[in-house]
C-alpha positions as CSV (number, residue, x, y, z in Angstrom):
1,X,-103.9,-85.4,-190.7
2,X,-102.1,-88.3,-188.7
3,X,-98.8,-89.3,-189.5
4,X,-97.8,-92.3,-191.6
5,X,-96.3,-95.6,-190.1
6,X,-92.1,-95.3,-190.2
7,X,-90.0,-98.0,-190.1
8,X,-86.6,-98.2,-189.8
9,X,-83.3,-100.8,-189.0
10,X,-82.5,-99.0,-185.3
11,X,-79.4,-101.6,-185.0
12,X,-76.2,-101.2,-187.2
13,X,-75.2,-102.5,-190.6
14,X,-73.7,-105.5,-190.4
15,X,-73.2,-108.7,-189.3
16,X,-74.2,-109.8,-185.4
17,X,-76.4,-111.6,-183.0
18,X,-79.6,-109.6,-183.7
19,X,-81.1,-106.8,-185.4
20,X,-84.0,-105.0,-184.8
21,X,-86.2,-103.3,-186.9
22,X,-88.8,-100.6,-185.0
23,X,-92.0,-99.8,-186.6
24,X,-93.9,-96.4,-184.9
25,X,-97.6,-94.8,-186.1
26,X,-101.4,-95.9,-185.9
27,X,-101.2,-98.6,-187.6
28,X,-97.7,-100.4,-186.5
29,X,-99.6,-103.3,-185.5
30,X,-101.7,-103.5,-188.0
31,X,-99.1,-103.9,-190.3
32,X,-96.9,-106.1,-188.1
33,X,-99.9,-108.7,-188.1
34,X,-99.8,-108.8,-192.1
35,X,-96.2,-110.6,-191.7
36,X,-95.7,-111.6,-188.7
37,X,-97.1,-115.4,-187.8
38,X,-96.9,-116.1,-183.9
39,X,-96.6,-119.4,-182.8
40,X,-99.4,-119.3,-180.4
41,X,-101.8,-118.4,-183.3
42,X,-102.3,-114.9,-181.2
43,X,-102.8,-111.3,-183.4
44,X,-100.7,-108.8,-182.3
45,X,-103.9,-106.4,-182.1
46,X,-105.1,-109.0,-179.7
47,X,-101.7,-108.7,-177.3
48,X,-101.4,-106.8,-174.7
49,X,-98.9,-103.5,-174.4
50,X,-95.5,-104.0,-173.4
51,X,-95.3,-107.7,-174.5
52,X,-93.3,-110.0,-176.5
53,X,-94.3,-112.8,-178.8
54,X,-92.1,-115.3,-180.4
55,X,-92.8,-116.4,-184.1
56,X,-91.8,-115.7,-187.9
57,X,-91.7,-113.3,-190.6
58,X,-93.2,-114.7,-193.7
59,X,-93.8,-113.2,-197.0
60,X,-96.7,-115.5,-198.6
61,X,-96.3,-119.0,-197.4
62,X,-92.2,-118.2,-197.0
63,X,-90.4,-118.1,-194.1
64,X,-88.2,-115.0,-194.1
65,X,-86.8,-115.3,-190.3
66,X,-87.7,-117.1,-187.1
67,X,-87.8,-113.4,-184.5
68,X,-89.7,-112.0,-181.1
69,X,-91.6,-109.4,-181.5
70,X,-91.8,-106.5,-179.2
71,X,-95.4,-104.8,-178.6
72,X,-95.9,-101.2,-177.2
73,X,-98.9,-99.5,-177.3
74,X,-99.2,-95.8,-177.0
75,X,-98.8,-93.1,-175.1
76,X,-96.1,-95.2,-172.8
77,X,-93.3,-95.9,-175.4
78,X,-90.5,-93.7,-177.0
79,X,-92.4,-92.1,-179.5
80,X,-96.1,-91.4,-177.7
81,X,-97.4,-94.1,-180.8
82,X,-97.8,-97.2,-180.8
83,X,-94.1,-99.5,-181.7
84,X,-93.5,-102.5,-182.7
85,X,-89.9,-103.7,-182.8
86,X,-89.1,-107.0,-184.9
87,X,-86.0,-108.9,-183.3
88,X,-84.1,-111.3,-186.3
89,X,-81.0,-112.3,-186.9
90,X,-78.5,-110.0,-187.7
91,X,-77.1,-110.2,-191.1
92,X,-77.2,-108.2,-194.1
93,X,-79.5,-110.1,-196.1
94,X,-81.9,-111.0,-193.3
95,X,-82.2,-108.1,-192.0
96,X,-82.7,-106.1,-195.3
97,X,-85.6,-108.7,-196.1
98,X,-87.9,-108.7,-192.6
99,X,-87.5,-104.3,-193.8
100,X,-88.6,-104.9,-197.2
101,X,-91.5,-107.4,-195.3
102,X,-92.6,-104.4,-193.1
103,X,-92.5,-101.7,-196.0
104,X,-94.6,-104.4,-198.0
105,X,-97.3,-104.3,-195.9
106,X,-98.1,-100.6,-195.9
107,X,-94.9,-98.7,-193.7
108,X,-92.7,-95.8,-194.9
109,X,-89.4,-95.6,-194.4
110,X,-88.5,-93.9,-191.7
111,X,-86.4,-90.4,-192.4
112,X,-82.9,-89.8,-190.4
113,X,-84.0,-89.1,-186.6
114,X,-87.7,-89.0,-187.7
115,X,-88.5,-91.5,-184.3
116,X,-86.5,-89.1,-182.1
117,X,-88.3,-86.3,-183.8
118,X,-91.8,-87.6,-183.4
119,X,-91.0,-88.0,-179.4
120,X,-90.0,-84.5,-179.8
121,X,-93.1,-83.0,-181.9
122,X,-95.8,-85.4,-179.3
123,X,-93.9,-83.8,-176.4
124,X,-92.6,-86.9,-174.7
125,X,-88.8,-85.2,-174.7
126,X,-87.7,-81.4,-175.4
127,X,-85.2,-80.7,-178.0
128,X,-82.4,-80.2,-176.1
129,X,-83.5,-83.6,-174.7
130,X,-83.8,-84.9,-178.3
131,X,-80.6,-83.6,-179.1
132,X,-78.8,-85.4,-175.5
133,X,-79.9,-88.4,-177.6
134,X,-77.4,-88.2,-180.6
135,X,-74.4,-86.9,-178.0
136,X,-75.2,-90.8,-176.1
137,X,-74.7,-92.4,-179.2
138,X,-71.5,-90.3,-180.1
139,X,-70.1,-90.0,-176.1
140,X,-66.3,-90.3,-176.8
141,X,-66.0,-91.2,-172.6
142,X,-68.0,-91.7,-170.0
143,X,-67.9,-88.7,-168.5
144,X,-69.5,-86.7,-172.0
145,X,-71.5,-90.1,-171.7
146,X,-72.8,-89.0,-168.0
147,X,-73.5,-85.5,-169.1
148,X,-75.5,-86.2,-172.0
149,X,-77.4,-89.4,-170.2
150,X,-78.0,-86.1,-167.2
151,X,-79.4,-83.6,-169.8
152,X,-81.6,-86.3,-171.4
153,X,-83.1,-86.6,-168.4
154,X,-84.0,-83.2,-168.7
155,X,-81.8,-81.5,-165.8
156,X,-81.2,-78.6,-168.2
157,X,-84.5,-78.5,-169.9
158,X,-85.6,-77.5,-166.2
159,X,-82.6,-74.9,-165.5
160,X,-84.0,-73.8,-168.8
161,X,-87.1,-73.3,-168.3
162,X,-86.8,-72.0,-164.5
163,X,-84.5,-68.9,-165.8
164,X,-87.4,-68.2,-169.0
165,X,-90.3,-68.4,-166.4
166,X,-88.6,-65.7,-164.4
167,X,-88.2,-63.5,-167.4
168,X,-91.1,-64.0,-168.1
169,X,-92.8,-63.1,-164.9
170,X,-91.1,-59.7,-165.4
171,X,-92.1,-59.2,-168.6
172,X,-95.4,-59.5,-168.0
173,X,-95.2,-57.1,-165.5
174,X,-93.4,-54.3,-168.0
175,X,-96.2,-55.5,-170.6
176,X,-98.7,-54.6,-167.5
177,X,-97.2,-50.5,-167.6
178,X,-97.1,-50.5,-170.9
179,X,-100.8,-51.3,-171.5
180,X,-102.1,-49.3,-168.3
181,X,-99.8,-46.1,-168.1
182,X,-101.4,-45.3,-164.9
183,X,-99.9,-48.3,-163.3
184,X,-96.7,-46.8,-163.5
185,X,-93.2,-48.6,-161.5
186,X,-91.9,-46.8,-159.1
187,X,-88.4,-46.1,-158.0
188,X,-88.6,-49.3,-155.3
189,X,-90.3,-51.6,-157.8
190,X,-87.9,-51.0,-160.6
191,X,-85.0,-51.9,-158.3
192,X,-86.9,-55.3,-157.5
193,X,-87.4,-55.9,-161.1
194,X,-83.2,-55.2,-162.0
195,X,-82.8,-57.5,-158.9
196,X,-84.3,-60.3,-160.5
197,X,-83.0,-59.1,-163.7
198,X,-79.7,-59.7,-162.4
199,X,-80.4,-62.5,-160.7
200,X,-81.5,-64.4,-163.8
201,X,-78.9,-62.8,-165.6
202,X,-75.9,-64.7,-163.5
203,X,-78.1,-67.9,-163.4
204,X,-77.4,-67.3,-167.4
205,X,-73.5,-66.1,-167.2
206,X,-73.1,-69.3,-164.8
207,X,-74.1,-71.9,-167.2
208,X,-72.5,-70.4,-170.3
209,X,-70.0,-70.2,-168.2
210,X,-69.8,-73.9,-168.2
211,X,-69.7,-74.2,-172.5
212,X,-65.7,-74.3,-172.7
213,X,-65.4,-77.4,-170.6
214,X,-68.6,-78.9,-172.2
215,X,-66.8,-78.1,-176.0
216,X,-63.8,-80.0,-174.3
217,X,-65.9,-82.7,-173.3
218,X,-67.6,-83.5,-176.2
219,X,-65.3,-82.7,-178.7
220,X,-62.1,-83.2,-177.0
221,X,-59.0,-81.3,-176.5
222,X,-56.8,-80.8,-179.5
223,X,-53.4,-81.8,-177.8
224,X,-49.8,-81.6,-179.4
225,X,-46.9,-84.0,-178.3
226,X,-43.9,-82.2,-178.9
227,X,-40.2,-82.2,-178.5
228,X,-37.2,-82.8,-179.8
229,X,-36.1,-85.7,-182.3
230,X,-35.6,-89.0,-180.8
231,X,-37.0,-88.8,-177.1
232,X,-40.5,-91.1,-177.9
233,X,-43.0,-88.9,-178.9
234,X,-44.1,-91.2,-181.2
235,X,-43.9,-94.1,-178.6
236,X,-46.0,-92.0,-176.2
237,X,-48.6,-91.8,-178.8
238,X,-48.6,-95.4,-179.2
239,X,-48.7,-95.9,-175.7
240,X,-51.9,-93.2,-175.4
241,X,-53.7,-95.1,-178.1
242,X,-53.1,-98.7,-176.9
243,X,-51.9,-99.0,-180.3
244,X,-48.9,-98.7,-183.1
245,X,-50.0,-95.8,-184.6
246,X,-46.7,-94.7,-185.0
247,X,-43.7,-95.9,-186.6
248,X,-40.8,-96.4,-183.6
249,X,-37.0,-96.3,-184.6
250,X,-34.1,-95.2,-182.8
251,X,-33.3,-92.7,-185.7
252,X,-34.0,-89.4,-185.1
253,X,-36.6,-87.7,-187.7
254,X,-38.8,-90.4,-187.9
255,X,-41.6,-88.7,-188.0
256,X,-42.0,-86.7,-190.7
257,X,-45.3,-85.6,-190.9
258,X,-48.1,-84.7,-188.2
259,X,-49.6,-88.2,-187.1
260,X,-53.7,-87.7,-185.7
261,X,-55.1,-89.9,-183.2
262,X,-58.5,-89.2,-181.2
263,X,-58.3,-91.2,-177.6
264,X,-59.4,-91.1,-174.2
265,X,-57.3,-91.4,-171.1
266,X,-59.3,-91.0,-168.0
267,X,-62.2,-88.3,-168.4
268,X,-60.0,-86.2,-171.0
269,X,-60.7,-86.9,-174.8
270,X,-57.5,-86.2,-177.1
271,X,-57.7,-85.1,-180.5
272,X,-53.7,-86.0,-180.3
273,X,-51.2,-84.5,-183.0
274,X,-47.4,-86.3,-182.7
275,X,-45.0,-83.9,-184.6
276,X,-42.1,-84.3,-186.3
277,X,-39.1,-83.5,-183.6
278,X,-38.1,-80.2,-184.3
279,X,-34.4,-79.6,-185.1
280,X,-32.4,-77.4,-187.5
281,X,-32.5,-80.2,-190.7
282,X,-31.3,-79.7,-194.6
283,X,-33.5,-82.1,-195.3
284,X,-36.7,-80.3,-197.5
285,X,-39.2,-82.7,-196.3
286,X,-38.2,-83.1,-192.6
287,X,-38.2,-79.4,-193.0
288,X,-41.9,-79.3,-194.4
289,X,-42.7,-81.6,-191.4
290,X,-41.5,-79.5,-188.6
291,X,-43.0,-76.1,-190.0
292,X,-46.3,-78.2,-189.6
293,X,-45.4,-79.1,-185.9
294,X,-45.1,-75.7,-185.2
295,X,-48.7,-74.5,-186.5
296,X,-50.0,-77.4,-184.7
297,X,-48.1,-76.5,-181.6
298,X,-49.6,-72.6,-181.7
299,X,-53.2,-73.9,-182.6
300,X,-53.0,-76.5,-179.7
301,X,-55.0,-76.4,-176.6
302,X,-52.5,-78.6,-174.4
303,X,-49.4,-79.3,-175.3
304,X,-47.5,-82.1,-174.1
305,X,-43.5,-81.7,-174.3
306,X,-41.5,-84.8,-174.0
307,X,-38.2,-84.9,-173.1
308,X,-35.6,-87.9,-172.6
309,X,-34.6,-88.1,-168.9
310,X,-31.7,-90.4,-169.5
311,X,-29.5,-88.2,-172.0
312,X,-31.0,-85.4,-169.9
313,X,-32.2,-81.6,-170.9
314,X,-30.0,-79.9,-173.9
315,X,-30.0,-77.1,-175.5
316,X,-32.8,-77.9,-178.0
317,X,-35.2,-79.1,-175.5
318,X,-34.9,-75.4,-173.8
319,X,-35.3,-73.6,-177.2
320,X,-37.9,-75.8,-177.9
321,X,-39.6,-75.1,-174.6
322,X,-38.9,-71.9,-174.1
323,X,-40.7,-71.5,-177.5
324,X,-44.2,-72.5,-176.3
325,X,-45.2,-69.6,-174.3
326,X,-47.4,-69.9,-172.0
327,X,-49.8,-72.3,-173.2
328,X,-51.1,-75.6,-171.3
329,X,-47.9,-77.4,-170.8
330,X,-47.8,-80.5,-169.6
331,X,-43.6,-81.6,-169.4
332,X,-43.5,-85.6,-169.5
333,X,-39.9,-87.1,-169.2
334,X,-39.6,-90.1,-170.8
335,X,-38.1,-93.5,-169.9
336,X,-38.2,-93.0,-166.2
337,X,-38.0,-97.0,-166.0
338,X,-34.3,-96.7,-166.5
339,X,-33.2,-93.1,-165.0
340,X,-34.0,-90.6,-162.1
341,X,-33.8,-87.3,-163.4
342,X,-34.4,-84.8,-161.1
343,X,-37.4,-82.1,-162.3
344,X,-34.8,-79.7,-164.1
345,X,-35.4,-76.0,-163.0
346,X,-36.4,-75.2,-166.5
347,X,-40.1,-76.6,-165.2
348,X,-40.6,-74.6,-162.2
349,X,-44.3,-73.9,-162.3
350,X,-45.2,-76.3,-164.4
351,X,-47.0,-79.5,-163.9
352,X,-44.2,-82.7,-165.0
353,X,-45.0,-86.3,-164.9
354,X,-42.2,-89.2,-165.1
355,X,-43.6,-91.8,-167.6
356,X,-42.6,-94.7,-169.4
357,X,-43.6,-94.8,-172.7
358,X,-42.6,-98.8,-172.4
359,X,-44.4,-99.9,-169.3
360,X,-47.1,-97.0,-168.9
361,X,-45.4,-96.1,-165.7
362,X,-47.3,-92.8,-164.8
363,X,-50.2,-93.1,-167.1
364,X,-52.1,-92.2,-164.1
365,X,-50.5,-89.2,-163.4
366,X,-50.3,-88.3,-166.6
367,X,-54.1,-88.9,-166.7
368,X,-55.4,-86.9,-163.4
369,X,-52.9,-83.6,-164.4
370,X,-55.1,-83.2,-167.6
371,X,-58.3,-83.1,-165.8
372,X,-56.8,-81.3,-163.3
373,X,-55.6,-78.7,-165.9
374,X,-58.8,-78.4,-167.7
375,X,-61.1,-78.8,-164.4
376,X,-62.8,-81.6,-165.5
377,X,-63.2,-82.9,-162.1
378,X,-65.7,-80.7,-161.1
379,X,-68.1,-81.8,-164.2
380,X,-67.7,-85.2,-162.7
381,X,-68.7,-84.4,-159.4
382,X,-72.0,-82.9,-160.2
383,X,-72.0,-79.6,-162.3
384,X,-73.9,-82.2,-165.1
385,X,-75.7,-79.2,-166.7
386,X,-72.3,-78.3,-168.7
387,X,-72.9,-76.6,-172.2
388,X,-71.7,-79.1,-174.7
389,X,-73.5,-77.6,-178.0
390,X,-73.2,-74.8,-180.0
391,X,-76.3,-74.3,-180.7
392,X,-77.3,-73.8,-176.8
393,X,-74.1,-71.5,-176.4
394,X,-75.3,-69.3,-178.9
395,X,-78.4,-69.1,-177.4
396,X,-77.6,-68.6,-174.2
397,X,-75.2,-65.6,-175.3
398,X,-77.8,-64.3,-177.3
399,X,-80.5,-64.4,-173.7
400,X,-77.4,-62.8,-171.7
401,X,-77.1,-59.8,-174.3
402,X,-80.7,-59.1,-174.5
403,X,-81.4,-59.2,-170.7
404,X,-77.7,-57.2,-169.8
405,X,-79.9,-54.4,-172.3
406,X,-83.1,-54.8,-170.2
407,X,-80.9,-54.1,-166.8
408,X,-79.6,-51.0,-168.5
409,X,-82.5,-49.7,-170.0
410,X,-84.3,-50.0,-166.6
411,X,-81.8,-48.4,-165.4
412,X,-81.7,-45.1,-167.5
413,X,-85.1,-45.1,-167.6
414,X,-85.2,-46.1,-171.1
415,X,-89.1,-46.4,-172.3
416,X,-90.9,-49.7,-171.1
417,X,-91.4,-50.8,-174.9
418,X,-87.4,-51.3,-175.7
419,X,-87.2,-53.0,-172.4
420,X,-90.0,-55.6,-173.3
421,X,-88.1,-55.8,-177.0
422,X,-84.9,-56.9,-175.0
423,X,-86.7,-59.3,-172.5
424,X,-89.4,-60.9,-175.5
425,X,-85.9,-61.6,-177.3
426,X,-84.1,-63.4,-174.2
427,X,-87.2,-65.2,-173.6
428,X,-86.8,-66.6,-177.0
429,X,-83.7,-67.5,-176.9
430,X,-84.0,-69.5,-173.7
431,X,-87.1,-71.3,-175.3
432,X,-84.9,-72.0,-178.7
433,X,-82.8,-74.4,-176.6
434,X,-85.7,-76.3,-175.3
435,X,-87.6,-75.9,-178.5
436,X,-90.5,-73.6,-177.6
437,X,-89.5,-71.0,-180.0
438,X,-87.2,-72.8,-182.2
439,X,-88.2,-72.2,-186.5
440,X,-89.3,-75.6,-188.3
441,X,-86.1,-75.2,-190.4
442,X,-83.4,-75.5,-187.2
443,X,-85.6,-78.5,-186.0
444,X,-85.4,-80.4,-189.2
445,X,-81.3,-79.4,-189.8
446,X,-81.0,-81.3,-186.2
447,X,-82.3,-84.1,-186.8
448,X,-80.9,-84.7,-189.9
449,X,-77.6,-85.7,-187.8
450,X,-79.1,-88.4,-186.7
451,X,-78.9,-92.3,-188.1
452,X,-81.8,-94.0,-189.3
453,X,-83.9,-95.7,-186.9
454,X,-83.2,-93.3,-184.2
C-alpha cells in the first residue's frame, strides 16, 4: 500500500517575504497541476526534475497567488518521493489559502515530522540523522549548530555502525560454537575475541565519554551569577544578554527574586540565573529571595561570583565565597573601567576576569575561561561526534554494560549462550541509535517533536 500525498507549510507562521508549502508522495504533481497555472502553458508532469516554473495558484477561475513552483522528482530529493514545493507570498491569509488549494485537490496534511520521517522509513537518512535534523533547527550556537550539521551528515551513524559490525563479527563467531560444539575456542582464540571485545568496548566508553559536554552543548550550562548586594550582578546579566533584563539601581537588594535568561557568549550556552545578593536582611521577602539564590547556587553548574573591585573584598564577599565549595567558579570583578584591584589572595587557584559590566571590557576573557573550563574547545576542533541526546546516551550505556558482561563471561568461561545474550543485546542497542532495532513506538514519540512541514 503506498503512502498518501502530505502537504504541509515548512516556513513559519507569520508574516514575511515568502512561504513555502512542500507537497511529497506519488501523486505531488499530479495534484500540483490541478491548481497550479504556469505561465508558459507547460504541466508540471511534463517538466523536468529539479526545475522551477513561475505562475499562479488558482481555485476555479480565481487567482489565489502569483508563486514559483519547485519540481523534484524521486529518488533525488529529501524524501526519496517525488516534492513539489509552492513558493507565495508570506502572510497569514495567503499562505493558509495556496494549503487549503493543495489539500483541495487530493493532499493530506502532513503529520508533525512526517517528511523527515518518510526520509527516514525510504532510507535516505538514519534516525540519529533524522533526529541531527530537529537539533539544526533548535542549535542555540554555532558550535551545537556544527555538531548537529556533522552528525547529519552521518559521521556518527558511521562510528555507529563500525563499533556494531565488530560485535557482530564476534557474535557470529560465538553463534558458530554454539551451533557446532565441536568447533570449540581455544585458550588463544578466546583471548583474540576479549581483545576485540575490549577494543570495541573503549571505542564505546570513548564516545559516551563525550555525552556531558554534548548535554552542555545542546542544552547549555545552568550558570548562577552571585554575590553580594550592590556590586552589578544584575548589570552583568544585562550586559550577557545584550539586553535590560534586569532592573539596575544603586540600592542594594534590588533584586529580589531569581531573574532567568538563556544566552550565548562565544561557544558556551547559559541558562543564566541572577540572584538576589545575599546579605543578612529583616526584610521577609528579600529573605524569600536569597534562600532561592542559595538552591540555585548548589544546583548550578558554573557559578559566576561577582565582586566590586572599587570598594574592594569585605567580609561578605569571603563568607559568600568561601560558601561555594568547590564548584566551577569563575570570580569576575566588576567595574575594572575605573579601579585596579589587584587579584585578592582569596582567588588563588581560581580562574578571575576583570570586566566591565558598563563597557564589556573583558567579555572576551570572560568568554574563552568558560570554554576553557568546560573543554569546549576541543569539540570545536574536531571531536564533532559528541553525544548530545539522551536517547543515544542511554543507549550507548546500555551497549557498554552488555559487552563489559560478554568480556567477563569469556573470561570465566561462562557458557557461550549468556555470552551471545550479552553481545545480541549490545548489538541492539548500538542499532537503536541509528534505527536498525529501534520499536515503531520510539520512532513515532521522535518525531512528534518535530514542527509541521519538517
Amino acid at each position: 500500500m503506498k503512502n498518501s500525498t502530505i502537504a504541509a507549510i515548512a516556513t513559519p507562521h507569520g508574516t514575511g517575504g515568502i512561504s513555502v508549502i512542500r507537497i511529497s508522495g506519488d501523486s505531488s504533481i499530479e495534484i500540483c497541476d490541478k491548481v497550479f497555472v504556469a505561465k508558459s502553458g507547460k504541466a508540471l508532469a511534463d517538466a523536468k526534475t529539479h526545475t522551477i516554473h513561475y505562475g499562479h495558484i488558482v481555485k476555479g477561475d480565481k487567482i489565489i497567488d502569483e508563486v514559483l513552483v519547485s519540481v523534484m522528482k524521486a529518488p533525488n530529493t529529501f524524501t526519496r518521493e517525488d516534492v513539489v514545493e509552492i513558493n507565495c507570498h508570506g502572510g497569514l491569509v495567503v499562505t493558509e489559502k495556496v494549503l487549503l488549494a493543495v489539500l483541495s485537490a487530493g493532499a493530506t496534511l502532513a503529520s508533525a515530522g512526517e517528511f523527515t520521517k518518510r526520509a527516514f522509513l525510504n532510507g535516505r537518512i538514519d534516525l540519529s540523522q533524522a533526529e541531527a535534523v530537529i537539533d539544526i533547527i533548535n542549535s542555540p550556537s554555532s558550535l551545537a549548530l556544527s555538531v548537529a550539521a556533522n552528525q547529519l551528515s552521518g559521521t556518527l551513524s558511521e562510528d555507529i555502525n563500525s563499533m556494531r559490525d565488530s560485535v557482530l563479527e564476534i557474535l557470529a563467531q560465538i553463534n558458530v560454537t554454539i551451533d557446532y560444539p565441536e568447533e570449540d575456542i581455544n585458550d588463544i582464540e578466546k583471548e583474540v575475541l576479549i581483545a576485540k571485545l575490549k577494543e570495541a568496548k573503549n571505542r564505546i566508553a570513548d564516545l559516551l565519554e563525550t555525552s556531558h559536554r554534548g548535554k552542555l552543548i545542546r542544552d547549555g550550562i545552568n550558570t548562577v551569577i552571585c554575590g553580594k548586594p550592590n556590586v552589578g550582578k544584575s548589570s552583568i546579566l544585562n550586559l550577557l544578554a545584550r539586553d535590560a533584563r534586569a532592573i539596575v539601581t544603586d540600592i542594594a537588594g534590588t533584586t529580589r527574586d531569581v531573574i532567568e535568561e538563556r544566552i550565548t557568549i562565544g561557544n558556551a550556552v547559559l541558562n543564566v540565573y541572577d540572584t538576589a545578593g545575599i546579605r543578612d536582611t529583616a526584610d521577609t521577602i528579600e529573605s524569600l529571595g536569597i534562600d532561592k539564590s542559595k538552591e540555585c547556587i548548589k544546583n548550578a553548574e558554573l557559578v559566576l561570583f561577582v565582586a566590586d573591585s572599587v570598594s574592594g573584598i569585605g567580609k561578605e564577599d569571603k563568607e559568600i565565597f568561601e560558601s561555594l565549595d568547590k564548584k566551577n567558579v569563575i570570580v569576575i570583578l566588576n567595574k575594572s573601567d575605573i579601579a585596579t584591584m589587584d587579584t585578592d589572595t582569596l582567588f588563588d587557584g581560581y580562574t578571575v576576569i576583570k570586566l566591565s559590566a558598563k563597557t564589556g571590557e573583558g567579555l572576551d576573557e570572560l568568554s574563552l575561561a568558560i570554554e576553557t573550563m568546560f573543554k569546549l574547545g576541543k569539540i570545536s576542533a574536531g571531536d564533532s561526534n559528541a553525544i548530545t541526546n539522551l536517547r543515544h546516551k542511554e543507549s550507548l550505556s546500555g551497549a557498554l554494560y552488555s559487552i563489559t558482561s560478554a568480556i567477563c563471561a569469556l573470561r570465566e568461561c561462562v557458557p557461550y549462550d549468556i555470552v551471545s545474550i550479552d553481545l545480541t543485546d549490545c548489538a541492539s542497542r548500538l542499532g537503536e541509535i541509528t534505527g536498525k532495532t529501534v520499536s515503531d513506538e520510539i520512532v513515532d514519540k521522535i518525531f512528534a517533536r518535530f514542527c509541521l512541514g519538517k
